[in-house]
KOLMARZA-45686 format. One record per atom (N, C-alpha, C): x, y, z; residue number from 1. Coordinates in nm, 4 decimals, m for minus. Example, Ala and Ser with C-alpha at 12.3 -4.5 7.8 and 13.67 -1.06 7.14 Angstrom:
# KOLMARZA-45686
PT          x          y          z     n
PT     1.3190    m0.5690     0.7800     1
PT     1.2300    m0.4500     0.7800     1
PT     1.3200    m0.3300     0.7800     1
PT     1.2850    m0.2250     0.7080     2
PT     1.3670    m0.1060     0.7140     2
PT     1.2900     0.0030     0.7870     2
This chain:
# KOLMARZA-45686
PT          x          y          z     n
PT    m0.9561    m0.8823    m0.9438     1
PT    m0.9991    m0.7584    m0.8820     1
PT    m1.0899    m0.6841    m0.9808     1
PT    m1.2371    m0.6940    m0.9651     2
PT    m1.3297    m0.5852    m1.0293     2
PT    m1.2515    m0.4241    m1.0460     2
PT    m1.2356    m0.3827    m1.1695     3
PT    m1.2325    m0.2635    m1.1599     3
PT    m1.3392    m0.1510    m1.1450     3
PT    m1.2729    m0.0600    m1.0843     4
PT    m1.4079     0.0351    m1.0379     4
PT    m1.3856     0.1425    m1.1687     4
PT    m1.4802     0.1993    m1.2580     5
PT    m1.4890     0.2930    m1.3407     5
PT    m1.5190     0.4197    m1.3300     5
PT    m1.4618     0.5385    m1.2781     6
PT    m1.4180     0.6644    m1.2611     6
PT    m1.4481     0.7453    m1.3416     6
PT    m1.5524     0.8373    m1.3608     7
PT    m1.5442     0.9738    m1.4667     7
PT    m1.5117     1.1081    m1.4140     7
PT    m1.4172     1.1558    m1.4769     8
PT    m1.3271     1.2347    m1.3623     8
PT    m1.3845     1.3868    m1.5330     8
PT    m1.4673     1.4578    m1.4942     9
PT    m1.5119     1.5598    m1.5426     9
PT    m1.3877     1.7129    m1.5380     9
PT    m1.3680     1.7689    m1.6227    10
PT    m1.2949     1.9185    m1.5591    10
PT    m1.3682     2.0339    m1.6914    10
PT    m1.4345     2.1588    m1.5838    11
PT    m1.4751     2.2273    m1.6673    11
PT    m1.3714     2.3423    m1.6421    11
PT    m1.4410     2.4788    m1.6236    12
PT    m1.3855     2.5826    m1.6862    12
PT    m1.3710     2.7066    m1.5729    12
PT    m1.3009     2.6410    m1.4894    13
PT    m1.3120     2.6814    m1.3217    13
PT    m1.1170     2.6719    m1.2952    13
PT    m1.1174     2.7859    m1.2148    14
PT    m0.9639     2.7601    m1.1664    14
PT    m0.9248     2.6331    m1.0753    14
PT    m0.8161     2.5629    m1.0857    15
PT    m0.7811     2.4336    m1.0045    15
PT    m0.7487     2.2951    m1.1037    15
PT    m0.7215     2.3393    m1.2189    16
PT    m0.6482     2.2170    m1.3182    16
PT    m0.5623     2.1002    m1.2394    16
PT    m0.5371     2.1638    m1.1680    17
PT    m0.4154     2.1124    m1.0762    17
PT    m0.4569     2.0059    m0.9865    17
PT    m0.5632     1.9989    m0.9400    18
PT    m0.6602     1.8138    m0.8632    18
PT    m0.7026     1.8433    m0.9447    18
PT    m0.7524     1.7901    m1.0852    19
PT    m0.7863     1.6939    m1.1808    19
PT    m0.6338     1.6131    m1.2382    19
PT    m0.5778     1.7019    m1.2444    20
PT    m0.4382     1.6390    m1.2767    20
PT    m0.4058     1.5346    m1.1595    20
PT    m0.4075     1.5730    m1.0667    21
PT    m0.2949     1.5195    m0.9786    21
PT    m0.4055     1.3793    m0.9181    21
PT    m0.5835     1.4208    m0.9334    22
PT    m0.6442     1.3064    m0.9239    22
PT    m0.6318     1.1815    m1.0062    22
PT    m0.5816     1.2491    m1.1661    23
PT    m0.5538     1.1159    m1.2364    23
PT    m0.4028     1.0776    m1.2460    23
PT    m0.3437     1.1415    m1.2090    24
PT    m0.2030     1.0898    m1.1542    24
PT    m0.1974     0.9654    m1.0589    24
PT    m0.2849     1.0143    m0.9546    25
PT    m0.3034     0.9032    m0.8366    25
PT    m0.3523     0.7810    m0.8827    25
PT    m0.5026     0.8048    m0.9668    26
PT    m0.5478     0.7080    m1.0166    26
PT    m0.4730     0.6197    m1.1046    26
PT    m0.3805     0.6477    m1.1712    27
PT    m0.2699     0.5830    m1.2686    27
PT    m0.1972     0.5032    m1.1496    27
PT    m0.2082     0.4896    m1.0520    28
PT    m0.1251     0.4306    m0.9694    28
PT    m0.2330     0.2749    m0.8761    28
PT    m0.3541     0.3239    m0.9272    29
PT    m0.4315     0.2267    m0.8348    29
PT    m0.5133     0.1210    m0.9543    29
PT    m0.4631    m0.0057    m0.9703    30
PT    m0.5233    m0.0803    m1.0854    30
PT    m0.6204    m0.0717    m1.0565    30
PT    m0.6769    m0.0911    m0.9807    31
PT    m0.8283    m0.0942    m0.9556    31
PT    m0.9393     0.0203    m0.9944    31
PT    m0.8848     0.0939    m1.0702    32
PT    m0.9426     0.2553    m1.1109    32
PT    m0.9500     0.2328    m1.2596    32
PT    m1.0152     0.2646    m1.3267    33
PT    m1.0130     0.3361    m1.4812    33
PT    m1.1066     0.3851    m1.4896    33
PT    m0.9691     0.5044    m1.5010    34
PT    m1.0660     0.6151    m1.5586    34
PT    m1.1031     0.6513    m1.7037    34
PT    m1.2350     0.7604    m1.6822    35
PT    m1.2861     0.7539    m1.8427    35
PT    m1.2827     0.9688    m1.7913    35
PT    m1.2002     0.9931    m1.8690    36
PT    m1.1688     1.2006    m1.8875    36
PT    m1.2860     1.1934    m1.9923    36
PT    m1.3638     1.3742    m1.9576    37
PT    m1.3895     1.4105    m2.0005    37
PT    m1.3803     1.5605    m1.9619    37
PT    m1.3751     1.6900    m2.0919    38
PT    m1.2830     1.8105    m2.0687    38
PT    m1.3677     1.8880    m2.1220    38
PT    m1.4552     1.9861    m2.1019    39
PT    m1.4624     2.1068    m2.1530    39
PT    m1.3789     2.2030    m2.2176    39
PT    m1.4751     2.2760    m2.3234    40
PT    m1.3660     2.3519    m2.3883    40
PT    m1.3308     2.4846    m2.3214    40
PT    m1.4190     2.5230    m2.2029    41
PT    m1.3463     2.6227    m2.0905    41
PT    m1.2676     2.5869    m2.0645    41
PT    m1.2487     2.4139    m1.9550    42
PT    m1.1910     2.3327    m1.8950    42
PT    m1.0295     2.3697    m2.0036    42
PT    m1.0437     2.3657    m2.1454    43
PT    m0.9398     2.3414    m2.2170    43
PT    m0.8209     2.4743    m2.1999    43
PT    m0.9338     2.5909    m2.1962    44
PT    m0.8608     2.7344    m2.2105    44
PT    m0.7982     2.7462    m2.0963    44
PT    m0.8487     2.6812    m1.9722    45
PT    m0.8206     2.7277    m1.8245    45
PT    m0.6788     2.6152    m1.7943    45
PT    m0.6728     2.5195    m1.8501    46
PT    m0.5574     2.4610    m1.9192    46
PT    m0.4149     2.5132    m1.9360    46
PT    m0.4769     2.6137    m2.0367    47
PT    m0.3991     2.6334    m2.1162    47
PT    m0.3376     2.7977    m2.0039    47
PT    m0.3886     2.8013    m1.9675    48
PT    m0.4290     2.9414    m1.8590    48
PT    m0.2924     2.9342    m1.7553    48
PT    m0.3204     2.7908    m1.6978    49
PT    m0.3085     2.7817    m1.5841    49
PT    m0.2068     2.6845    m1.5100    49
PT    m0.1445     2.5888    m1.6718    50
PT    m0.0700     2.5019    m1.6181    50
PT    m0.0109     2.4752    m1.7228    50
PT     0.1305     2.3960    m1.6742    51
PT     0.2784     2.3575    m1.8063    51
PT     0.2247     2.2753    m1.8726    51
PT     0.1067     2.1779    m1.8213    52
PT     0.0852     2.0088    m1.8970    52
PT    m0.0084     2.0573    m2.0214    52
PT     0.0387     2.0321    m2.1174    53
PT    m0.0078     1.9706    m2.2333    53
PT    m0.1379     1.8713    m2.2507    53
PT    m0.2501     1.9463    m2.3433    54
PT    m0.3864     1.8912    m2.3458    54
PT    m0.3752     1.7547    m2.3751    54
PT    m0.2626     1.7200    m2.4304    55
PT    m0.2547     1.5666    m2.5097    55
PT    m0.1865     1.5036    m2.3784    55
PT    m0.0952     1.5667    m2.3231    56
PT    m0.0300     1.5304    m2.1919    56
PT    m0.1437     1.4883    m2.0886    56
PT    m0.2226     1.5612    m2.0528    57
PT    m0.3252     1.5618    m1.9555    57
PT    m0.4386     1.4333    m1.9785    57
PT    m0.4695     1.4305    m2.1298    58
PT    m0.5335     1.3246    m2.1744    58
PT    m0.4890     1.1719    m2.1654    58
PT    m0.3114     1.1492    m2.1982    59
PT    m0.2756     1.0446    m2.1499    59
PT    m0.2449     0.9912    m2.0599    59
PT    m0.2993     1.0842    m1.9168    60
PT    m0.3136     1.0512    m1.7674    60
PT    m0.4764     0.9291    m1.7572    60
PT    m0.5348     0.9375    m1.8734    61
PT    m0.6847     0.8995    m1.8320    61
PT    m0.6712     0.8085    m1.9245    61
PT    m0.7320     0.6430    m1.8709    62
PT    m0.7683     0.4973    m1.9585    62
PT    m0.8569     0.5428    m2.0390    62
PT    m0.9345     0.6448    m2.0558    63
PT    m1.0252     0.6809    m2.1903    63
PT    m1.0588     0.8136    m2.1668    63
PT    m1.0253     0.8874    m2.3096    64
PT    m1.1212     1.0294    m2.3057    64
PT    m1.2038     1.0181    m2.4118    64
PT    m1.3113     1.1144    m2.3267    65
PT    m1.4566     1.0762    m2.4576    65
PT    m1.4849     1.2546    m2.4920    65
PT    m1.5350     1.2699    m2.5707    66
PT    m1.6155     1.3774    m2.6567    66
PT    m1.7026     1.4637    m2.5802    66
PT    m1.6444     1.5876    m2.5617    67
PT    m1.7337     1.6846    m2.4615    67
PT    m1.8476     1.7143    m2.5100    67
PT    m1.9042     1.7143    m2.6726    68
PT    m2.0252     1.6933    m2.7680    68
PT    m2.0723     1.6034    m2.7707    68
PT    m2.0544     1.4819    m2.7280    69
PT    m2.0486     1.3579    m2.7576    69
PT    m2.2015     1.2949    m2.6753    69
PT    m2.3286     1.3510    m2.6713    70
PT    m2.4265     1.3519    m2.6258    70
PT    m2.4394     1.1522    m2.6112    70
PT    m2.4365     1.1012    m2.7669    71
PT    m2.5446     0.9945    m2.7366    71
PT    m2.3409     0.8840    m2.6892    71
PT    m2.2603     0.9070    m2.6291    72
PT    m2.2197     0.8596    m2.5762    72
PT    m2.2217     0.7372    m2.5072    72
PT    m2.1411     0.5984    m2.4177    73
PT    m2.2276     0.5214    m2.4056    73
PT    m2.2040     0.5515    m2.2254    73
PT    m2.1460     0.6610    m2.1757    74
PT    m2.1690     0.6814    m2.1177    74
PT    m2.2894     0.8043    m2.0281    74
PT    m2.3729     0.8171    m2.1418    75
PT    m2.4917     0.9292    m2.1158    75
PT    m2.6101     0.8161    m2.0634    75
PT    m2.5643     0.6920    m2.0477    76
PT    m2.6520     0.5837    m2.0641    76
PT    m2.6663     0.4735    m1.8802    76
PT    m2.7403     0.5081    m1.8201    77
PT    m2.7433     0.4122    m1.7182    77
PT    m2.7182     0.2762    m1.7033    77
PT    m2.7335     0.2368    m1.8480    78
PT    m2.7205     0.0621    m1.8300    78
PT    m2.5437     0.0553    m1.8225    78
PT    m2.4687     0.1840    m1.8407    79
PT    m2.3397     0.1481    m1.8785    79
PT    m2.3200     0.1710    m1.6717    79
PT    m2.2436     0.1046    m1.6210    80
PT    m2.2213     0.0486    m1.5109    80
PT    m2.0735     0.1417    m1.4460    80
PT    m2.0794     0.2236    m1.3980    81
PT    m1.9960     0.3174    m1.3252    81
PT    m1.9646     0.3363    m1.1359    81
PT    m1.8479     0.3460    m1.1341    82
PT    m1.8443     0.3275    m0.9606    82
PT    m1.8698     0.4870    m0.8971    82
PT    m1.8693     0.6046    m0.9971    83
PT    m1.8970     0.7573    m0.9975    83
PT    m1.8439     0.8343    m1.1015    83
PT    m1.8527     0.9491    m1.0346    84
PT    m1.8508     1.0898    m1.0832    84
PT    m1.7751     1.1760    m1.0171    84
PT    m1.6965     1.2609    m1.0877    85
PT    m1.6379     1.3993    m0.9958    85
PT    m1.6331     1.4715    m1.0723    85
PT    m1.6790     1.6122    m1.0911    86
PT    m1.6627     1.7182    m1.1601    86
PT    m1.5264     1.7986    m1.0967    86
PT    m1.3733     1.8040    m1.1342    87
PT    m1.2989     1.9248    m1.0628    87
PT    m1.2000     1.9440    m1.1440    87
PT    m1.2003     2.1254    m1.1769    88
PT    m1.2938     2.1837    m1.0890    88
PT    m1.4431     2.1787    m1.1141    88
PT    m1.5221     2.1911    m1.0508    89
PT    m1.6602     2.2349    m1.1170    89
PT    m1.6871     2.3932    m1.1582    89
PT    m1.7463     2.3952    m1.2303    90
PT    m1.7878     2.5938    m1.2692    90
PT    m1.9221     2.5845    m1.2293    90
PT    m1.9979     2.7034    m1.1824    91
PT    m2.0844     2.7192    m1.1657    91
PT    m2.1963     2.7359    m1.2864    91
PT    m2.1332     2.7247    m1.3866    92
PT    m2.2185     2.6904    m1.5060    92
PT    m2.2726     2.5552    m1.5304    92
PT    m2.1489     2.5006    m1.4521    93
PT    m2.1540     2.3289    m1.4556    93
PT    m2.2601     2.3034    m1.4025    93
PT    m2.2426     2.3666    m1.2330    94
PT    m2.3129     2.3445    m1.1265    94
PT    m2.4521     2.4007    m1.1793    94
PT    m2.4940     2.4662    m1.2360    95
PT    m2.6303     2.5291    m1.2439    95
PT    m2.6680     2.4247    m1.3376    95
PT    m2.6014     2.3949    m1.4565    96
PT    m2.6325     2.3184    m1.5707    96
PT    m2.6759     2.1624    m1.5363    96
PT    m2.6476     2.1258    m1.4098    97
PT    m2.6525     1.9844    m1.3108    97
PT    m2.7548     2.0176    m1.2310    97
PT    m2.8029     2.1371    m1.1942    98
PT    m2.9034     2.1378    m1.0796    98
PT    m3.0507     2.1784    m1.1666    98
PT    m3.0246     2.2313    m1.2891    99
PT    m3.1220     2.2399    m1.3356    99
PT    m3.2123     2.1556    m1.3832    99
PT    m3.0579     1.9860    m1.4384   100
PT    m3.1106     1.8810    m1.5388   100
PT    m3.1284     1.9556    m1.6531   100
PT    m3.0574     2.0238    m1.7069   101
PT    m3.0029     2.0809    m1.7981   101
PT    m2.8820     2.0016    m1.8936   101
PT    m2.9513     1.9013    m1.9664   102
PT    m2.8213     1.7982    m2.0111   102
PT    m2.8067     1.8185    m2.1423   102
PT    m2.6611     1.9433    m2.1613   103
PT    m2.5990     1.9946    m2.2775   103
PT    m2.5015     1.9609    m2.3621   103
PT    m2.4391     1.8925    m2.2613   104
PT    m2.3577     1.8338    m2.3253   104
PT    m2.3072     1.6812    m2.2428   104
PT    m2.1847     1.5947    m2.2724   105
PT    m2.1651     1.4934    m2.2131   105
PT    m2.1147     1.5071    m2.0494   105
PT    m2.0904     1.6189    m2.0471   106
PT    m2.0350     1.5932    m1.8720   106
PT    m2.1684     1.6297    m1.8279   106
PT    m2.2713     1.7170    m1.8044   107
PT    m2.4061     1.7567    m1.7487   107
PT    m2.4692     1.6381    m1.7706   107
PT    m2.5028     1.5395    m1.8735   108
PT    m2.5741     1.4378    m1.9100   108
PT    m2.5236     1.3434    m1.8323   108
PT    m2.3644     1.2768    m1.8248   109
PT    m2.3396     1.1945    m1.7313   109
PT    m2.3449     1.2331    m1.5849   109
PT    m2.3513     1.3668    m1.5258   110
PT    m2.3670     1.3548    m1.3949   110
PT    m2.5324     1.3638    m1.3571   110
PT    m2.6173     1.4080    m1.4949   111
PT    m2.7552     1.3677    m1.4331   111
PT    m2.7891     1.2026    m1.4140   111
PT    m2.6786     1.1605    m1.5058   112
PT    m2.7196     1.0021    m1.5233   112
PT    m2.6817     0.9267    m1.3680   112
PT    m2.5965     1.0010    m1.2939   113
PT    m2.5164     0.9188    m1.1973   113
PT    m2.5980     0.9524    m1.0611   113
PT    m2.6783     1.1048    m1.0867   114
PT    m2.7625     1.1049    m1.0031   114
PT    m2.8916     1.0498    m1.0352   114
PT    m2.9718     1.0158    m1.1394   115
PT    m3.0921     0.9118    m1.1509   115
PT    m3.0395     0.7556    m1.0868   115
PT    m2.9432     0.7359    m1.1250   116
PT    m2.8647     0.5884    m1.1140   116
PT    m2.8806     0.5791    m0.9691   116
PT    m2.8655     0.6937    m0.9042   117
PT    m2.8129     0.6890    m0.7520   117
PT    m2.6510     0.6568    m0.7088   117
PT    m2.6046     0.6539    m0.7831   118
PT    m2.3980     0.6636    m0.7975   118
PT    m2.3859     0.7776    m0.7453   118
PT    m2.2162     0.7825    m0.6903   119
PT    m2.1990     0.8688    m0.6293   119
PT    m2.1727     1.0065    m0.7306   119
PT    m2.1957     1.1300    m0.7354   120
PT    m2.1354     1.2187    m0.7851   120
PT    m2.1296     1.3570    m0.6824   120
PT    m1.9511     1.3606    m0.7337   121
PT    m1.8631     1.4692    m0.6332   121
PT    m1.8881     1.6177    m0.6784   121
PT    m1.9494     1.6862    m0.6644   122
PT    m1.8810     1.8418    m0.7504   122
PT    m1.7708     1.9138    m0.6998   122
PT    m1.6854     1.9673    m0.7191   123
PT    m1.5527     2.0436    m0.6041   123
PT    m1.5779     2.1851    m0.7082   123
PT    m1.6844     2.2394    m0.6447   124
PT    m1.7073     2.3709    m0.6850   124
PT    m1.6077     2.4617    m0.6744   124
PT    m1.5547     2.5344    m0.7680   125
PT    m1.4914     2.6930    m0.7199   125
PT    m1.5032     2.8130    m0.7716   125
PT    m1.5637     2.8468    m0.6674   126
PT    m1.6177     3.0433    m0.6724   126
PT    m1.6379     3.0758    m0.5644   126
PT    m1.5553     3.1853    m0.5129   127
PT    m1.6015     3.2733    m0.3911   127
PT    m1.6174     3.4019    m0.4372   127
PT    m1.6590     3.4678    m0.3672   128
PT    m1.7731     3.4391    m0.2637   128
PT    m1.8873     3.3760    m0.3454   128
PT    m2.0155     3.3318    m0.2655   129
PT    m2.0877     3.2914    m0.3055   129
PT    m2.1732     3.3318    m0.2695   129
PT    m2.2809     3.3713    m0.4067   130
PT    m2.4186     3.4422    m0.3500   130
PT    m2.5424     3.3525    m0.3545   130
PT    m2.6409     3.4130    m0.3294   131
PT    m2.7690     3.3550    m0.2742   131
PT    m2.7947     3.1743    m0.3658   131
PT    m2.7642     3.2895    m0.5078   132
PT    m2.7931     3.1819    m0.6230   132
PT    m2.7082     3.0799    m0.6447   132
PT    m2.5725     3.0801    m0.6225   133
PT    m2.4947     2.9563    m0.6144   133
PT    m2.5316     2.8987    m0.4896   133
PT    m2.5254     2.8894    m0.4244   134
PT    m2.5736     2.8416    m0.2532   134
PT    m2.7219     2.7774    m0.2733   134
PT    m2.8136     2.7909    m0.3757   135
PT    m2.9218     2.7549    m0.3785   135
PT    m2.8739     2.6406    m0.4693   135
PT    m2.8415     2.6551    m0.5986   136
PT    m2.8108     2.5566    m0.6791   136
PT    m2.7336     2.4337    m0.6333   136
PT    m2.6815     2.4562    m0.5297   137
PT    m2.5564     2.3760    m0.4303   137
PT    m2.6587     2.2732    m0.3456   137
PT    m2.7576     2.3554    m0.3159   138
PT    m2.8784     2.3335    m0.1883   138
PT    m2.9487     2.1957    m0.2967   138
PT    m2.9378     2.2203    m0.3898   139
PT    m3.0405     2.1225    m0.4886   139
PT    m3.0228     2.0068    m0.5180   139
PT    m2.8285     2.0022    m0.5401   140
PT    m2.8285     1.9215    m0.6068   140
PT    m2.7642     1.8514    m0.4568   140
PT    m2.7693     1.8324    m0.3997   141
PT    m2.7128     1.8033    m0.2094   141
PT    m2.8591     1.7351    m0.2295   141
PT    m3.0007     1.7587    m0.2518   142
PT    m3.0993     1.7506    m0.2520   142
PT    m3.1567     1.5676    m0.3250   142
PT    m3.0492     1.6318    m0.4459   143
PT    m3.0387     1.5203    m0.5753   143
PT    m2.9975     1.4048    m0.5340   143
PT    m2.8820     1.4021    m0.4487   144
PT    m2.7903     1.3451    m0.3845   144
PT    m2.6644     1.3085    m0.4573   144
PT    m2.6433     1.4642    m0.4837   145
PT    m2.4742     1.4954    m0.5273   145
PT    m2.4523     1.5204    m0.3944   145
PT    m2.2839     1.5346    m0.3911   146
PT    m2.2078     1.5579    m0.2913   146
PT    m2.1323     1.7256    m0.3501   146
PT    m2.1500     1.8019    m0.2882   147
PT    m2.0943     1.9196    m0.3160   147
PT    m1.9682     1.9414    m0.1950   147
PT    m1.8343     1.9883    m0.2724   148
PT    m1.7231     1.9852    m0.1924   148
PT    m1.6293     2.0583    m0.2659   148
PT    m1.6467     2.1958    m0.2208   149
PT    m1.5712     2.3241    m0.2611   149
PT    m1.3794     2.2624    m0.2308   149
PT    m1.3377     2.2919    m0.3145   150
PT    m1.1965     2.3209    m0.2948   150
PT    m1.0899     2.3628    m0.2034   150
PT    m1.1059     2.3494    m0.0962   151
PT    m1.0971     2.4270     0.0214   151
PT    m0.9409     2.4171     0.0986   151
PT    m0.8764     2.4416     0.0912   152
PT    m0.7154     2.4224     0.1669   152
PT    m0.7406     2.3945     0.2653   152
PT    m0.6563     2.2853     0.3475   153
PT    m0.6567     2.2539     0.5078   153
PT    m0.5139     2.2896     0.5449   153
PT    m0.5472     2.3112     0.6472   154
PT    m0.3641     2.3211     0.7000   154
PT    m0.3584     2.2290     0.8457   154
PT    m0.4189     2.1760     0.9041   155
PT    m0.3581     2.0769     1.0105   155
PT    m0.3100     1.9776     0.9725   155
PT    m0.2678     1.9536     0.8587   156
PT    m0.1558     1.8373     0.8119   156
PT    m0.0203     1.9303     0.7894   156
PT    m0.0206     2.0509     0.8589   157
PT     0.1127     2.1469     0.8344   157
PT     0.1939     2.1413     0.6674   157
PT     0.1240     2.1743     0.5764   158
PT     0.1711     2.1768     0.4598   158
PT     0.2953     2.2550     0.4176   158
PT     0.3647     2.2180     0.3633   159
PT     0.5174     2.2790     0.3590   159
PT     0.4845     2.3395     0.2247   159
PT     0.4028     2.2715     0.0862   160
PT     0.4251     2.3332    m0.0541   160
PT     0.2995     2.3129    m0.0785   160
PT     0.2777     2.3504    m0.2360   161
PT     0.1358     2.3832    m0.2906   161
PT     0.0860     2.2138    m0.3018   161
PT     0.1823     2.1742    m0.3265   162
PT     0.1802     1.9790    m0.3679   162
PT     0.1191     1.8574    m0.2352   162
PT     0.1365     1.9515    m0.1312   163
PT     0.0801     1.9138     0.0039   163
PT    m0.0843     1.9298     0.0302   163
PT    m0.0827     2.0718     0.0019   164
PT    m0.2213     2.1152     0.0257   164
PT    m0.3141     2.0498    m0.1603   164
PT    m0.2675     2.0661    m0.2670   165
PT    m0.3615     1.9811    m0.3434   165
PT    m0.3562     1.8370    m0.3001   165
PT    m0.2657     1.7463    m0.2464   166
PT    m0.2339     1.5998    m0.2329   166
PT    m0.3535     1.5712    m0.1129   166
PT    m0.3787     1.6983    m0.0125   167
PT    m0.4561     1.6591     0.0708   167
PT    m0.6057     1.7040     0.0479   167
PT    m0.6094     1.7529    m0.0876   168
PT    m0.8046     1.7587    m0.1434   168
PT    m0.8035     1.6617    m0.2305   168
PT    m0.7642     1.5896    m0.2655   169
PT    m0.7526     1.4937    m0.3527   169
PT    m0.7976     1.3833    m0.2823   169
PT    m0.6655     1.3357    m0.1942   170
PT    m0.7335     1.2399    m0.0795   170
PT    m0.9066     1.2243    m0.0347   170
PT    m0.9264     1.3606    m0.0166   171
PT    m1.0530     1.3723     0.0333   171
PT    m1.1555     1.3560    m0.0484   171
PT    m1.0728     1.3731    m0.1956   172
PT    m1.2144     1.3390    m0.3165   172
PT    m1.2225     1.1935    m0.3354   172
PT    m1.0803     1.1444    m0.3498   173
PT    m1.1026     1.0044    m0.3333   173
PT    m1.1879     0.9520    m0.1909   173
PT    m1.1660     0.9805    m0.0944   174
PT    m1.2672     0.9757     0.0181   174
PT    m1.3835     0.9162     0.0331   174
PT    m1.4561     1.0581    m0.0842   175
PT    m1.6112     1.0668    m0.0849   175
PT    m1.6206     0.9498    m0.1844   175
PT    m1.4864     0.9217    m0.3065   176
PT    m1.5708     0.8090    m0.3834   176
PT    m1.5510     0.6670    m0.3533   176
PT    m1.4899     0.6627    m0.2066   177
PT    m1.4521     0.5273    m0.1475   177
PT    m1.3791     0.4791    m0.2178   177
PT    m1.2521     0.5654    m0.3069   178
PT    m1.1648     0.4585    m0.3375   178
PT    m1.0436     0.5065    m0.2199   178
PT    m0.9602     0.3689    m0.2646   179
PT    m0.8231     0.4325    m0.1417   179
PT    m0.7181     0.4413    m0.1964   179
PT    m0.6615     0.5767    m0.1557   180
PT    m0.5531     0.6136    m0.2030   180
PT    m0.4050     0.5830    m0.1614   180
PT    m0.2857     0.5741    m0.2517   181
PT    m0.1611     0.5275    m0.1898   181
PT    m0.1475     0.5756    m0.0566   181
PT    m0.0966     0.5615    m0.0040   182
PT    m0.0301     0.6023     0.1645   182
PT     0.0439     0.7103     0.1907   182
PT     0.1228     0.7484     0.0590   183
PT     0.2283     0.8321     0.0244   183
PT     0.1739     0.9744     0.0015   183
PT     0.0378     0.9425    m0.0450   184
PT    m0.0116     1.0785    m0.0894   184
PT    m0.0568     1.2079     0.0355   184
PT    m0.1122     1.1079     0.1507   185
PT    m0.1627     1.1612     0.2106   185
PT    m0.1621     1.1131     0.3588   185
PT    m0.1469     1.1234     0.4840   186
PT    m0.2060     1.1014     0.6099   186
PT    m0.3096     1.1212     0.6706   186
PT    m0.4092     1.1024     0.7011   187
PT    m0.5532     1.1208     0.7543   187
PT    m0.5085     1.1769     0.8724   187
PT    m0.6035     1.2665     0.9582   188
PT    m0.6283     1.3123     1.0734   188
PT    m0.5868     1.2515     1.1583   188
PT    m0.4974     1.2400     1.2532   189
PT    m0.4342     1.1637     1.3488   189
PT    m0.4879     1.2095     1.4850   189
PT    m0.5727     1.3268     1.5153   190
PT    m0.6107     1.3943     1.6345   190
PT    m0.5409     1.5063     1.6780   190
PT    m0.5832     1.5806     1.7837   191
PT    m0.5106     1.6601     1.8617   191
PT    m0.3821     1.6371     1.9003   191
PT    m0.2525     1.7046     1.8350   192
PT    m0.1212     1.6382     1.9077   192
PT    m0.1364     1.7172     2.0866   192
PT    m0.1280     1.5838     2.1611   193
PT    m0.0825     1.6198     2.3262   193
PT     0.0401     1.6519     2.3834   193
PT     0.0337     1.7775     2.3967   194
PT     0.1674     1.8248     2.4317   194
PT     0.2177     1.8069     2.6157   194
């Protein structure tokens, strides 16, 4: 079984919680390795926002690389990747990606994945949103990123918080065509007929 290679990005945006629980899942699907990479917002909002431990969080991921770490060998197209997901994304991220603004290793690998033509996810979060995020969003949709805000569903009737992240997760795995356990999630079944 080819493994598919995963760069699962987290900057400095509320929602620690699907990046976690995305490489949780991924720890469960051989066919995944992932390669973390963390901002040092990403680190504070961490530390902000959740019980897990930076070293904890890191040994969820088959490799973490250097948020400085420019000449990387993943800043590099010839290195062979199945995508990208920035989550959460920050809108610093997001501007820093729509500009081609490549500052550091997560901005550099998601410009790389959009020259490559690979998939890359952003799961933006900021509301409201004004003219200027909505434009930057508009661009990189343009680029052919996939932009996909964070968004709670409730027609899977969610009972806990572990429901409603289990079912954006699903959906990120989704967009990157991998498939997720069965357990995590149920897809749309339709209108129940009463």
């Amino acid at each position: 079984m080819e493994q598919k290679h995963l760069v699962i990005a987290i900057t400095g945006a509320t929602g620690i919680i699907y990046a976690q629980r995305l490489l949780e899942v991924c720890q469960r699907l051989p066919q995944v390795y992932t390669h973390l990479i963390i901002s040092p917002a990403g680190q504070l909002t961490l530390k902000s926002e959740s019980n897990i431990s930076l070293s904890a969080l890191k040994a969820l991921a088959d490799q973490v690389h250097n948020y400085q770490d420019i000449g990387n060998a993943l800043s590099s197209g010839s290195v062979k990747t199945h995508g990208m997901v920035v989550v959460p994304c920050s809108i610093k991220t997001l501007s820093s990606i729509a500009n081609c603004f490549d500052g550091d290793l997560i901005t550099r690998c998601a410009d790389v994945h959009l020259k490559e033509r690979r998939r890359l996810v952003l799961c933006v979060r900021e509301t409201p949103l004004h003219l200027g995020h909505l434009r930057l969003m508009t661009q990189v949709a343009e680029y052919g990123g996939q932009i996909m805000p964070l968004v709670p569903a409730f027609y899977h009737n969610p009972q806990t918080i572990d429901d409603l992240v289990n079912q954006s997760v699903a959906r990120i795995c989704d967009q990157l065509d991998i498939a997720y356990p069965a357990d995590i999630f149920t897809p749309w079944q339709g209108l129940k007929k009463s």
